[in-house]
mmCIF file of the C-alpha atoms, coordinates in Angstrom:
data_MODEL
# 
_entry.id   MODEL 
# 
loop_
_atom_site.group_PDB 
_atom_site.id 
_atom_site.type_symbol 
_atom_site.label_atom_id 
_atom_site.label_alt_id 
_atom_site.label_comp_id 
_atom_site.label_asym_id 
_atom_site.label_entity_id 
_atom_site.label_seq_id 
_atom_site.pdbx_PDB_ins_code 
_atom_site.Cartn_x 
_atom_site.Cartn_y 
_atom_site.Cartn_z 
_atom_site.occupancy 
_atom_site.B_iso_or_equiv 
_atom_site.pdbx_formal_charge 
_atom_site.auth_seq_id 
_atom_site.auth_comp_id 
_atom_site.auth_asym_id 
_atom_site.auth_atom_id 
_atom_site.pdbx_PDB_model_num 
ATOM 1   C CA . UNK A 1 1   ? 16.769  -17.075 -16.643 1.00 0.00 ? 1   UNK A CA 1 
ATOM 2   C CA . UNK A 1 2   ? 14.010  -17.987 -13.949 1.00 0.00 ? 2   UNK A CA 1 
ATOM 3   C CA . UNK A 1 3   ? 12.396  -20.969 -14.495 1.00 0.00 ? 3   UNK A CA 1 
ATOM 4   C CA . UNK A 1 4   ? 8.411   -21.840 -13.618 1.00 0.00 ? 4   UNK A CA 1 
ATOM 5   C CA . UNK A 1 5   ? 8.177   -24.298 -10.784 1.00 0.00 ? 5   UNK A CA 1 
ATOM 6   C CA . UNK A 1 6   ? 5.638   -26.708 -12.788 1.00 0.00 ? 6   UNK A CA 1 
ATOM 7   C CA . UNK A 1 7   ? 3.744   -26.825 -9.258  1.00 0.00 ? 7   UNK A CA 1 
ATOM 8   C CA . UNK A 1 8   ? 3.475   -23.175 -8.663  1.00 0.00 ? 8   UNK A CA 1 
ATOM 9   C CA . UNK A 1 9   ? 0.088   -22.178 -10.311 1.00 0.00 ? 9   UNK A CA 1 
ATOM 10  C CA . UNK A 1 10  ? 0.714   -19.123 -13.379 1.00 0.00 ? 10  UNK A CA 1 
ATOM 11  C CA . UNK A 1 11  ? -1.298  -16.318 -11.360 1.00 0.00 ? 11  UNK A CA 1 
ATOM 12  C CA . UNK A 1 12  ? 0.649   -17.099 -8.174  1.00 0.00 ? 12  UNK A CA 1 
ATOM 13  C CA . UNK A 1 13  ? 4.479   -16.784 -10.286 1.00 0.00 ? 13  UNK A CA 1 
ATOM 14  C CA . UNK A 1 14  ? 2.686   -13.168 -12.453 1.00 0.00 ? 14  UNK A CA 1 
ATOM 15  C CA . UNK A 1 15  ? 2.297   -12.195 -8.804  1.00 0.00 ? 15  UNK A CA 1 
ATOM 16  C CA . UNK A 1 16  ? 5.784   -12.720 -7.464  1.00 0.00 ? 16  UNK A CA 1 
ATOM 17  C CA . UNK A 1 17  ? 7.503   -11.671 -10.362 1.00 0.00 ? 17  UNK A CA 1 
ATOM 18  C CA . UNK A 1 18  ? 5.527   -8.597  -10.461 1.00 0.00 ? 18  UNK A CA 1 
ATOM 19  C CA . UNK A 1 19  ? 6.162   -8.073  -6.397  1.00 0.00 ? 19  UNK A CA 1 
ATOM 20  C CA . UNK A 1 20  ? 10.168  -8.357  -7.872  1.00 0.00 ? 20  UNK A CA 1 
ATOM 21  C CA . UNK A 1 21  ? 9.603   -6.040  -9.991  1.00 0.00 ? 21  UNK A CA 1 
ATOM 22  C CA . UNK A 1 22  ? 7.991   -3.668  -7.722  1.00 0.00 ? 22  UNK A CA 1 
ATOM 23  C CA . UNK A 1 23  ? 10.598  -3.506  -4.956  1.00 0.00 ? 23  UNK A CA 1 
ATOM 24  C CA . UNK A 1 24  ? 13.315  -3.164  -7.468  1.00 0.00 ? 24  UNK A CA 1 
ATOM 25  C CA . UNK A 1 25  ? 11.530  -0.005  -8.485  1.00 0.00 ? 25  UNK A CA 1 
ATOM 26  C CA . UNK A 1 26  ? 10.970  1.152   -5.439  1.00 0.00 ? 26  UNK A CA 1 
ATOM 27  C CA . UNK A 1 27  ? 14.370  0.765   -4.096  1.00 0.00 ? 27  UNK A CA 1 
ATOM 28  C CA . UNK A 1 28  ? 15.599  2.546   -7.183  1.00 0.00 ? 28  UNK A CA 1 
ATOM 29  C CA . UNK A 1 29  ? 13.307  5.504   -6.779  1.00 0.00 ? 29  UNK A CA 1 
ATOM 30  C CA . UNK A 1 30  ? 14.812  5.677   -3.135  1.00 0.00 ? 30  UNK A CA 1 
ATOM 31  C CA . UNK A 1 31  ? 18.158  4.628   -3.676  1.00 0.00 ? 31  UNK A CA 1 
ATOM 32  C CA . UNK A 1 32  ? 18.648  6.343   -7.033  1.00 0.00 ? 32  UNK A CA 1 
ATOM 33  C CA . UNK A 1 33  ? 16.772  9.072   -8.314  1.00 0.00 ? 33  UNK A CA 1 
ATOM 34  C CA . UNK A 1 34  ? 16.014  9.894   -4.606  1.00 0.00 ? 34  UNK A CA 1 
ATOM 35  C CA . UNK A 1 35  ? 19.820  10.015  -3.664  1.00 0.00 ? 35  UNK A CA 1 
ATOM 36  C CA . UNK A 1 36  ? 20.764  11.771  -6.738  1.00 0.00 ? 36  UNK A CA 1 
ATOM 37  C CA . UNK A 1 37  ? 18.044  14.707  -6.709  1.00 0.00 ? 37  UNK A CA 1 
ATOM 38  C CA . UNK A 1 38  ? 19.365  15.180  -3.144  1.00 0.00 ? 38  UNK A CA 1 
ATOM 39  C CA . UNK A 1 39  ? 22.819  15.688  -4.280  1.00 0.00 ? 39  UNK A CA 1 
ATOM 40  C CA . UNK A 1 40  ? 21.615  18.194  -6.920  1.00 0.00 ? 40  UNK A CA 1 
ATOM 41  C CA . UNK A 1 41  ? 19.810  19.575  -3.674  1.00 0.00 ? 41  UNK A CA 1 
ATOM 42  C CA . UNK A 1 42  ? 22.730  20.151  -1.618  1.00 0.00 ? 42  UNK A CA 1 
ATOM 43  C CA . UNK A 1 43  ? 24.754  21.626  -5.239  1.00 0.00 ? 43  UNK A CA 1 
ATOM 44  C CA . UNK A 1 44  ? 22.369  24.344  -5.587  1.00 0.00 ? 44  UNK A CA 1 
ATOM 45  C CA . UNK A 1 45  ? 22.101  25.286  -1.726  1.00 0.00 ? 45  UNK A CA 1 
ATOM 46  C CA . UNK A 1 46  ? 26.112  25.586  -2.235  1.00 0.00 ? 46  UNK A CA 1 
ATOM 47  C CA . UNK A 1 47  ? 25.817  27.506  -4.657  1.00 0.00 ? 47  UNK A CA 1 
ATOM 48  C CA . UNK A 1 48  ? 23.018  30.109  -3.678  1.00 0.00 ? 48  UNK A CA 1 
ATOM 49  C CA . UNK A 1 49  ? 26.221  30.787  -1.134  1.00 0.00 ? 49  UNK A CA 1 
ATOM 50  C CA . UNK A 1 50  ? 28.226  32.495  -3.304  1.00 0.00 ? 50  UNK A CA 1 
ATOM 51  C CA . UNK A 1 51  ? 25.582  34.249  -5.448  1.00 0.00 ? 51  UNK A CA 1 
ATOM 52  C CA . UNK A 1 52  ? 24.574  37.523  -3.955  1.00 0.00 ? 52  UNK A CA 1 
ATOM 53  C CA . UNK A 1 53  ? 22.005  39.018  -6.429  1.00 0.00 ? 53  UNK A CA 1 
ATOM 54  C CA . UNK A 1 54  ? 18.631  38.997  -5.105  1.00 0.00 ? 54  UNK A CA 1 
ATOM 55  C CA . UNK A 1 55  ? 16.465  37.932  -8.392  1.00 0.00 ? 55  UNK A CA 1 
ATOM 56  C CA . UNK A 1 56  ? 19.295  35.120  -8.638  1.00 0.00 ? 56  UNK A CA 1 
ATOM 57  C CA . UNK A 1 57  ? 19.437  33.839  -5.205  1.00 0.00 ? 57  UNK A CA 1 
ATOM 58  C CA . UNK A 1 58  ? 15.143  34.105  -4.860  1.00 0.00 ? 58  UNK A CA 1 
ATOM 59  C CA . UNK A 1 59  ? 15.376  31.685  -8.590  1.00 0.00 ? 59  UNK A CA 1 
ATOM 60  C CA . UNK A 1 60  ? 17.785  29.664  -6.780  1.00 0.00 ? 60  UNK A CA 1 
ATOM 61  C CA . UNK A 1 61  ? 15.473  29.184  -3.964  1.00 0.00 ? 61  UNK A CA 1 
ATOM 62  C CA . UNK A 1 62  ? 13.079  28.336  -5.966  1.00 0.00 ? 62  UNK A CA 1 
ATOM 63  C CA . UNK A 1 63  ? 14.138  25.335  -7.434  1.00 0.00 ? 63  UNK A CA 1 
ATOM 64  C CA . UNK A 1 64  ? 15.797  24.657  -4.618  1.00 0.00 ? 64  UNK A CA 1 
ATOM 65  C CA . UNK A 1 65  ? 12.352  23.791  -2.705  1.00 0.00 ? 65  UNK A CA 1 
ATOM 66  C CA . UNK A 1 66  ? 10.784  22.043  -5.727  1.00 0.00 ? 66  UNK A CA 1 
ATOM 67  C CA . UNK A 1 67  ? 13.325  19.853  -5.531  1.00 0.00 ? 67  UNK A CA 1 
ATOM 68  C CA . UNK A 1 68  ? 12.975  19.134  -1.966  1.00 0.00 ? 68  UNK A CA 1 
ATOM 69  C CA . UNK A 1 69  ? 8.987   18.759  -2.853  1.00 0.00 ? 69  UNK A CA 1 
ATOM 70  C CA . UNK A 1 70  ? 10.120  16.179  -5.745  1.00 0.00 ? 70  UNK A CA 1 
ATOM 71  C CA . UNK A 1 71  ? 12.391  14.764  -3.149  1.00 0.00 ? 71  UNK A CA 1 
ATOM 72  C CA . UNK A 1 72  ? 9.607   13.792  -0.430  1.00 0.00 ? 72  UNK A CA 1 
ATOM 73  C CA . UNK A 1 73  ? 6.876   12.463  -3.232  1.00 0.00 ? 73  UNK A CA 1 
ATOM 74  C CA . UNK A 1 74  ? 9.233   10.014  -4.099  1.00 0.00 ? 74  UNK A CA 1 
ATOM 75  C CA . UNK A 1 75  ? 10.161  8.918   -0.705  1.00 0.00 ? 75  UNK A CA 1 
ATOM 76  C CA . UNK A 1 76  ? 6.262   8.468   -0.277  1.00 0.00 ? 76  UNK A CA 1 
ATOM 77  C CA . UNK A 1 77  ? 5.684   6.923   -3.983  1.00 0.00 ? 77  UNK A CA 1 
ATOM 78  C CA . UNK A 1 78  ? 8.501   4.129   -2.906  1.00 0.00 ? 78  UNK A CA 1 
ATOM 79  C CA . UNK A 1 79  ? 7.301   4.130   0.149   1.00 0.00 ? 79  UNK A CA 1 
ATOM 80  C CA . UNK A 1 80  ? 3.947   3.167   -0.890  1.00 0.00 ? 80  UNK A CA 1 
ATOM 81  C CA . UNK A 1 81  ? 5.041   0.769   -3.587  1.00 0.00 ? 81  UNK A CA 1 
ATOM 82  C CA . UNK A 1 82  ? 6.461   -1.185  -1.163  1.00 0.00 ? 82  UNK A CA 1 
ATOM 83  C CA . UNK A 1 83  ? 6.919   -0.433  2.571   1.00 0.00 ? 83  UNK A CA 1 
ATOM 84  C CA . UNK A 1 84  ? 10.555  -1.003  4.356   1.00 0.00 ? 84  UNK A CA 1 
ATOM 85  C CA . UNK A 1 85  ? 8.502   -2.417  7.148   1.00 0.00 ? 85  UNK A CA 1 
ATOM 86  C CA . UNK A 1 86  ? 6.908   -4.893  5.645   1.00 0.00 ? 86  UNK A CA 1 
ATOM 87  C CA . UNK A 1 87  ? 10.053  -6.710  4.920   1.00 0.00 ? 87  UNK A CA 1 
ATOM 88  C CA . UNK A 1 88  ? 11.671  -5.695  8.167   1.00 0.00 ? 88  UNK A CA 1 
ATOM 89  C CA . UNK A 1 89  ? 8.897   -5.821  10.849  1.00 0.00 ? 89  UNK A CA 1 
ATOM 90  C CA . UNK A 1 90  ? 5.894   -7.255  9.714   1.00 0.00 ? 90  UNK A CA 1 
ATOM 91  C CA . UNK A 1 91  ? 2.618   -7.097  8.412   1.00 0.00 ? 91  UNK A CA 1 
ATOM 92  C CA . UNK A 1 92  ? 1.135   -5.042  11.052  1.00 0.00 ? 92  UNK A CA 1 
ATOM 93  C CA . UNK A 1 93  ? 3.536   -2.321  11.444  1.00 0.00 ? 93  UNK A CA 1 
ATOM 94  C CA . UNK A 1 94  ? 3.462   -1.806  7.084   1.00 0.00 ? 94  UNK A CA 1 
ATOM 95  C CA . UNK A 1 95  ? 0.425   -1.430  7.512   1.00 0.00 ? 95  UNK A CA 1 
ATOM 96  C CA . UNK A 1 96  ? -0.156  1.097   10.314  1.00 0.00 ? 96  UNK A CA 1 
ATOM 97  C CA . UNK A 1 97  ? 3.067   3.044   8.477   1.00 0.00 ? 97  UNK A CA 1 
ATOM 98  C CA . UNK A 1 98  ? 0.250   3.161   5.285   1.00 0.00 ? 98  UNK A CA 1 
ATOM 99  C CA . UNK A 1 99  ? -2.567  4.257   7.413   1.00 0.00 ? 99  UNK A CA 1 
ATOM 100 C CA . UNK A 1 100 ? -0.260  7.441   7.934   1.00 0.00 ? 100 UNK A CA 1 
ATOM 101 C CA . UNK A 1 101 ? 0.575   7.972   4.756   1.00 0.00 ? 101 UNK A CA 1 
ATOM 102 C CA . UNK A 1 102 ? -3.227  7.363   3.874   1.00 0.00 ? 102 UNK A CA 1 
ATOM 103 C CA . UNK A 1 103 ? -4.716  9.642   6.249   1.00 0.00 ? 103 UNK A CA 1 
ATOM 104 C CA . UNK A 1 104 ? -2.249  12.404  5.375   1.00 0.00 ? 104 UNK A CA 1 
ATOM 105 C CA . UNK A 1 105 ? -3.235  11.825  1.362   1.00 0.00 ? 105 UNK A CA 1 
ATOM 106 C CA . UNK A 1 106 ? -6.853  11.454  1.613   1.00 0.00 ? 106 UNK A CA 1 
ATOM 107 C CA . UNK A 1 107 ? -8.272  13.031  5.050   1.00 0.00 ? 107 UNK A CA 1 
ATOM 108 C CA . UNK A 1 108 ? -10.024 9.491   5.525   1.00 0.00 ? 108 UNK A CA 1 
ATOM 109 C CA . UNK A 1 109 ? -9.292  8.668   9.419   1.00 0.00 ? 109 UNK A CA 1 
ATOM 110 C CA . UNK A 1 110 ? -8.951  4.695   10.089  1.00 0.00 ? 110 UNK A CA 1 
ATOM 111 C CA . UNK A 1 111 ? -9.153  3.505   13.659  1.00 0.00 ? 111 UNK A CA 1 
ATOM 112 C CA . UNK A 1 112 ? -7.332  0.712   13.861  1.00 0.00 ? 112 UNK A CA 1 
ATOM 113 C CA . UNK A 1 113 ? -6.994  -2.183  16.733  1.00 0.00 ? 113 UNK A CA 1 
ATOM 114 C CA . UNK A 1 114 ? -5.431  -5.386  16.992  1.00 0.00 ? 114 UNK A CA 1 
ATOM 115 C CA . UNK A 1 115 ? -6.527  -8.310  18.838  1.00 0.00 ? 115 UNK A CA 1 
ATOM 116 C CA . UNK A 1 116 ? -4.189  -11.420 20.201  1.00 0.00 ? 116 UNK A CA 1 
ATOM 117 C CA . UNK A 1 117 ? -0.480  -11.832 20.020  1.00 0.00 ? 117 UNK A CA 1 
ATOM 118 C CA . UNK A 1 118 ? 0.880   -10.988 16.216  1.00 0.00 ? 118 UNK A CA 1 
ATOM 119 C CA . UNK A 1 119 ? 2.433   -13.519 14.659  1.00 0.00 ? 119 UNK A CA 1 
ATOM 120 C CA . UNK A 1 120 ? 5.306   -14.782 12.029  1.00 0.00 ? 120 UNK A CA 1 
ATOM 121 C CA . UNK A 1 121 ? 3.484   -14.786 8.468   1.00 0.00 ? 121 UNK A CA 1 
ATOM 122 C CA . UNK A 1 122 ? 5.540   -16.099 5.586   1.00 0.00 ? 122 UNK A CA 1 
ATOM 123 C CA . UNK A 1 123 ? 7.297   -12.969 3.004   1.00 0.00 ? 123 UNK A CA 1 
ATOM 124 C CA . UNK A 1 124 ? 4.699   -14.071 0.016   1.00 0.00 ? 124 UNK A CA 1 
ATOM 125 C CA . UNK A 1 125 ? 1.812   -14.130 1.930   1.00 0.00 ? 125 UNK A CA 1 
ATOM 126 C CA . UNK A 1 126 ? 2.105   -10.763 4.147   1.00 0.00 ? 126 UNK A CA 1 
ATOM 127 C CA . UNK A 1 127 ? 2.702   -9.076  0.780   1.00 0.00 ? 127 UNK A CA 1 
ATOM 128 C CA . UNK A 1 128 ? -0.423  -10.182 -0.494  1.00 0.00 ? 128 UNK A CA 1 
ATOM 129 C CA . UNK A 1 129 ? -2.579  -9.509  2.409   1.00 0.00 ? 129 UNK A CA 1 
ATOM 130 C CA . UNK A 1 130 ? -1.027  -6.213  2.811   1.00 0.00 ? 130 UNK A CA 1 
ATOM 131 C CA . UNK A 1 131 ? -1.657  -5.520  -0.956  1.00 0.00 ? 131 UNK A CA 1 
ATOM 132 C CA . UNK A 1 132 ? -5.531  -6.791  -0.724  1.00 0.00 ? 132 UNK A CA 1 
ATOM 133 C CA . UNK A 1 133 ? -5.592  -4.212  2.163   1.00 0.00 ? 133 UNK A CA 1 
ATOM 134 C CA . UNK A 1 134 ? -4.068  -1.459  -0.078  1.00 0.00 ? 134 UNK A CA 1 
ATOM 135 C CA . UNK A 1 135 ? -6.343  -2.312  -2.365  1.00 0.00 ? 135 UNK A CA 1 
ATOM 136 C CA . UNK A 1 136 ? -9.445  -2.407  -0.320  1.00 0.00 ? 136 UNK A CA 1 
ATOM 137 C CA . UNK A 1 137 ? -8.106  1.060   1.241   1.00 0.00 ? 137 UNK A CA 1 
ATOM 138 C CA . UNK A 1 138 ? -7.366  2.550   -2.659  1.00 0.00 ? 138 UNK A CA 1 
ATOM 139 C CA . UNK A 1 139 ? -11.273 1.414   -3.133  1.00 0.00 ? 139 UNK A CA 1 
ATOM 140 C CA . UNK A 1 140 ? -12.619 3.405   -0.147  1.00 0.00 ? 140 UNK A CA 1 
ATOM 141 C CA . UNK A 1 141 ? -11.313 6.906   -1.071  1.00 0.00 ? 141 UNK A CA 1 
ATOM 142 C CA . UNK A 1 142 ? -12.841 6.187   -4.892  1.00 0.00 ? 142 UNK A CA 1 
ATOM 143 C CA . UNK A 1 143 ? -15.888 4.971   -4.231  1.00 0.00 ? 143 UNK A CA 1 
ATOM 144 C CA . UNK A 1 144 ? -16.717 5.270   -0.120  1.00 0.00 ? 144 UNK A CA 1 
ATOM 145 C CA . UNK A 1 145 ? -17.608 8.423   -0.011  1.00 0.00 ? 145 UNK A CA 1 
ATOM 146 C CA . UNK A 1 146 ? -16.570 8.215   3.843   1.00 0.00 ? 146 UNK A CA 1 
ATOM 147 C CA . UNK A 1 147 ? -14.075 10.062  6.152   1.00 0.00 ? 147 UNK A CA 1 
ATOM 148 C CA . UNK A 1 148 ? -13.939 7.041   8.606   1.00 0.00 ? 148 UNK A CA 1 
ATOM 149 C CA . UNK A 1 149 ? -12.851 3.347   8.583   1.00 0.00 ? 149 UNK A CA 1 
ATOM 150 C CA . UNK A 1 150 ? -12.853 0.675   11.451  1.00 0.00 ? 150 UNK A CA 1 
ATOM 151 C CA . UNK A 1 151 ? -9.715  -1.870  10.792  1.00 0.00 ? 151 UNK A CA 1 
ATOM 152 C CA . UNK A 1 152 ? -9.073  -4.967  13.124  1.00 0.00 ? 152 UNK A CA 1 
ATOM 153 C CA . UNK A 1 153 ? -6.675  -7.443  13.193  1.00 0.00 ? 153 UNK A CA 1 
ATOM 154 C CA . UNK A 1 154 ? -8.034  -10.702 15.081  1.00 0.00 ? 154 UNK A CA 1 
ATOM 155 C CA . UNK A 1 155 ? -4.483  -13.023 15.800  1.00 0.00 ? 155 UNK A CA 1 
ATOM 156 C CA . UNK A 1 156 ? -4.599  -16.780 16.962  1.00 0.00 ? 156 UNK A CA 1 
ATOM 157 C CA . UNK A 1 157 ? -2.721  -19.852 16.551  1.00 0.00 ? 157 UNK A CA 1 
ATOM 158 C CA . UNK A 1 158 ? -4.150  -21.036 13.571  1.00 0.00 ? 158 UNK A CA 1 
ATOM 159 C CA . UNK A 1 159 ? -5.143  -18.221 11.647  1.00 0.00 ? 159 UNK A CA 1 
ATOM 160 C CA . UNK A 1 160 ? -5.636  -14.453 11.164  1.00 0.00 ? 160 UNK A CA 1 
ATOM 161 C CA . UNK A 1 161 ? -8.763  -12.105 10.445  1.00 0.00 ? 161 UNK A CA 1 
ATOM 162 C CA . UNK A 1 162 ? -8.691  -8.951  9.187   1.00 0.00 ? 162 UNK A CA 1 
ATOM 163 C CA . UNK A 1 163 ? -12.148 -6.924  9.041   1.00 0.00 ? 163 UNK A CA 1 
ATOM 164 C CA . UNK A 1 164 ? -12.007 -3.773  7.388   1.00 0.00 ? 164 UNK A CA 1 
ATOM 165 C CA . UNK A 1 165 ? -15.413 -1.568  7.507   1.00 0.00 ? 165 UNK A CA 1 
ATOM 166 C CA . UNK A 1 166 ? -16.064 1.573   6.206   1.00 0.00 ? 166 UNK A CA 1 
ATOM 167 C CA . UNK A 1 167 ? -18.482 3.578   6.823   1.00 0.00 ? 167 UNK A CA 1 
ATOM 168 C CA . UNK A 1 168 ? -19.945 4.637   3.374   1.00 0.00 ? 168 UNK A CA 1 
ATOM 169 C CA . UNK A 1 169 ? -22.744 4.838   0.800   1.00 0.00 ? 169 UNK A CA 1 
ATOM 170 C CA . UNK A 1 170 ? -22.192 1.044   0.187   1.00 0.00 ? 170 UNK A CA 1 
ATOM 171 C CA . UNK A 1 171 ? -23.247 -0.619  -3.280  1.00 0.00 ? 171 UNK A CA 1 
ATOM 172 C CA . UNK A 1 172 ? -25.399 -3.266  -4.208  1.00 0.00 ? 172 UNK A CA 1 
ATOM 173 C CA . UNK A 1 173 ? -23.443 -6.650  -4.069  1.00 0.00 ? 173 UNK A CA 1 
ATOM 174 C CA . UNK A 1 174 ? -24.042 -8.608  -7.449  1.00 0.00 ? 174 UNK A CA 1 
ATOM 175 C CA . UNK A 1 175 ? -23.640 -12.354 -8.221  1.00 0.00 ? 175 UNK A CA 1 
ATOM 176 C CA . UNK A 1 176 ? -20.114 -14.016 -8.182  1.00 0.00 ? 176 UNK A CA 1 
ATOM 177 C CA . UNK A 1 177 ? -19.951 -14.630 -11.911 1.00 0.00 ? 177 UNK A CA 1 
ATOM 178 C CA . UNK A 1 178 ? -16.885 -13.840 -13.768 1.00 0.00 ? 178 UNK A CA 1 
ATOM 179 C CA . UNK A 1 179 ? -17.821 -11.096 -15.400 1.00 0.00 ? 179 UNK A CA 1 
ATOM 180 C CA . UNK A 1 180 ? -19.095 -8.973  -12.594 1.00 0.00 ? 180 UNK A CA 1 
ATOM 181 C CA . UNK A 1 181 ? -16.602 -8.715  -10.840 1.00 0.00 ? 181 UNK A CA 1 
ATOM 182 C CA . UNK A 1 182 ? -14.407 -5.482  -11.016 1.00 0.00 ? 182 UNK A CA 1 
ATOM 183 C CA . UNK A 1 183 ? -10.613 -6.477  -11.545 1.00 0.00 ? 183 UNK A CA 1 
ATOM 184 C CA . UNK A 1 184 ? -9.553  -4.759  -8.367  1.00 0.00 ? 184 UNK A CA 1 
ATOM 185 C CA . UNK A 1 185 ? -12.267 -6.976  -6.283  1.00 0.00 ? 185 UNK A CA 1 
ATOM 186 C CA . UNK A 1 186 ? -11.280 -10.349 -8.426  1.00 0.00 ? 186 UNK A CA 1 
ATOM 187 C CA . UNK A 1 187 ? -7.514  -9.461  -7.590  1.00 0.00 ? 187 UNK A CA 1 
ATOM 188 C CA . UNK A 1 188 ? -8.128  -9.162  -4.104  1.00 0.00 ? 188 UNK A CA 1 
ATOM 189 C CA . UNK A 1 189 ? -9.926  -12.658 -3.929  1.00 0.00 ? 189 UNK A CA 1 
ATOM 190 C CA . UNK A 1 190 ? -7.497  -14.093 -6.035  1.00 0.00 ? 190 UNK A CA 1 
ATOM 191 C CA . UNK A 1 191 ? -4.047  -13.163 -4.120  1.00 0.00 ? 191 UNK A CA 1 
ATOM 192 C CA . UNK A 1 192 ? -6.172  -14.582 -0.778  1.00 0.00 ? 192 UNK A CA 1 
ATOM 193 C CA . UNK A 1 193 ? -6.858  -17.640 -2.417  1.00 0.00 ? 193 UNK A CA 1 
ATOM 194 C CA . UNK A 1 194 ? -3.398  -18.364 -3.582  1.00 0.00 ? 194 UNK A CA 1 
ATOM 195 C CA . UNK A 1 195 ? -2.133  -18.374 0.169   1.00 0.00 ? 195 UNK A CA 1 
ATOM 196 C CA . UNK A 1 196 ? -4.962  -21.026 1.297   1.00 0.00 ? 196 UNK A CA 1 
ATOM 197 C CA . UNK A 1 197 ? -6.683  -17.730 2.869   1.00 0.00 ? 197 UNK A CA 1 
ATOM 198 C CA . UNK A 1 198 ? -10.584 -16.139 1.498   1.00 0.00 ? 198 UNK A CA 1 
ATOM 199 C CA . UNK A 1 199 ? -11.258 -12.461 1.215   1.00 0.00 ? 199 UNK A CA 1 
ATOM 200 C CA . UNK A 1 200 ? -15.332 -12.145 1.527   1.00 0.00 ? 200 UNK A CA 1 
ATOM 201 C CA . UNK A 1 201 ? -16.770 -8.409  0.529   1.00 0.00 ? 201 UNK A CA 1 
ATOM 202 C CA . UNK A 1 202 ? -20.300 -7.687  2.110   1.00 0.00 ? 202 UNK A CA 1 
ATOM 203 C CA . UNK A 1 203 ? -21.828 -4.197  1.363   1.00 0.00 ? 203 UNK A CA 1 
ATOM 204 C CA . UNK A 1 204 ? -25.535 -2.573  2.225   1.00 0.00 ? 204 UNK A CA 1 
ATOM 205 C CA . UNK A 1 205 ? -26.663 0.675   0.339   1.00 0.00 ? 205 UNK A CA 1 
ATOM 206 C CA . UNK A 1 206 ? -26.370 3.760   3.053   1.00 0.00 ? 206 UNK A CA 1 
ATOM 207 C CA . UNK A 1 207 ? -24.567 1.227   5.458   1.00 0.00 ? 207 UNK A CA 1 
ATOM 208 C CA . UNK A 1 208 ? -21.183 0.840   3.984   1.00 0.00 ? 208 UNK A CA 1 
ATOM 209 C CA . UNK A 1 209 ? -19.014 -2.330  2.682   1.00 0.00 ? 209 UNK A CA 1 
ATOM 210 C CA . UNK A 1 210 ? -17.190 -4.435  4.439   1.00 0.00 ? 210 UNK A CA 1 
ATOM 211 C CA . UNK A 1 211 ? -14.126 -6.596  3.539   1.00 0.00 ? 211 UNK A CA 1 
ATOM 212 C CA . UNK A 1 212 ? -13.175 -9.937  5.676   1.00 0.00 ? 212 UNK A CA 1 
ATOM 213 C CA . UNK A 1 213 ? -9.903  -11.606 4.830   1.00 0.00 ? 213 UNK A CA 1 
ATOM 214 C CA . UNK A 1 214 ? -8.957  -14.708 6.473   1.00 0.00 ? 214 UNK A CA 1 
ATOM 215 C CA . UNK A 1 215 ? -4.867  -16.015 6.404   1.00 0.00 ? 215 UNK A CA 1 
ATOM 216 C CA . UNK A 1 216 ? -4.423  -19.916 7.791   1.00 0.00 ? 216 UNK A CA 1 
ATOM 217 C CA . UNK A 1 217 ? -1.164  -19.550 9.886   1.00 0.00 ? 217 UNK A CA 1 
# 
């Protein structure tokens, strides 16, 4: 059984153990059910060999390309719970690998630039700014109302900026009391300010919202 680091605040151990939990069902939806639906796959494909009446062999079809369908929306749903390349490259190439998968889901174009060399960031704390950006992202194609977001990534020796800007109806910003604040926005601000870093959210009605996030390096 895990035990609680006494020194690790609650909210910051939830987190982890629900990032665990996360990749372990992501890898399982690849590795697994992703794996064996392609074996079923290749079973019926052998099959529809040896079967020569039409109304059989069109049925076979069939099912044969709803399970390649099934196949590739759960290569995307793992892919999108938690990216390969965040693990294995970096912070900046998970997240250009989302902005595909993004576009491709919701039409909403993001131009994207980054600034300065990139730099080492810690496991913990490029999953949380990559999830604040997910989040932020998620947000957009709800609420935006916007086919078009500006992203940059500002790198230097001591820390890193993200802005993200869309370019939407906007809202009307409300006071930082507790119990204004959606859940999605508090989580955002909360996972930044477990890695020493700030996420800041600035929005004007009919000029969009935009969403800083600073990460001390």
């Amino acid at each position: 059984m895990e035990l609680i680091n006494p020194k690790q605040p609650i909210s910051s151990y939830i987190i982890d153990s629900q990032e665990e939990e996360i990749k372990r069902i992501a890898l399982e939806l690849h590795e697994g059910v992703g794996q064996n639906l392609y074996s079923i796959l290749t079973g019926l494909q052998f099959v529809e060999t040896g079967i020569k009446e039409p109304h059989m062999k069109n049925h076979l079809r069939e099912m044969s390309l709803l399970i390649e369908k099934t196949i590739q929306e759960i290569r995307l749903l793992s892919v999108e719970l938690h990216p390969p390349a965040l693990t294995t490259l970096g912070l900046l190439p998970a997240v250009k690998n989302y902005i595909k998968l993004y576009t491709s889901t919701f039409g909403i174009l993001v131009d994207l630039e980054s600034h300065g060399d990139e730099r080492p960031i810690p496991e913990r704390n490029r999953i949380a700014v990559f999830r604040v950006c997910q989040e932020a992202f998620v947000n957009i194609a709800k609420y935006a109302d916007t086919s078009e977001v500006k992203m940059n990534f500002y790198w230097n020796e001591n820390e890193l900026k993200i802005n993200i800007h869309d370019f939407g109806k906007g809202f009307q910003p409300v006071e930082p009391k507790e119990h204004t604040f959606s859940s999605g926005l508090a989580a955002m601000k909360e996972r930044m300010y477990l890695t020493g870093g700030e996420c800041t959210i600035s929005s004007k009605i009919g000029e969009g919202t935009s969403i800083q996030i600073s990460l001390p390096l």
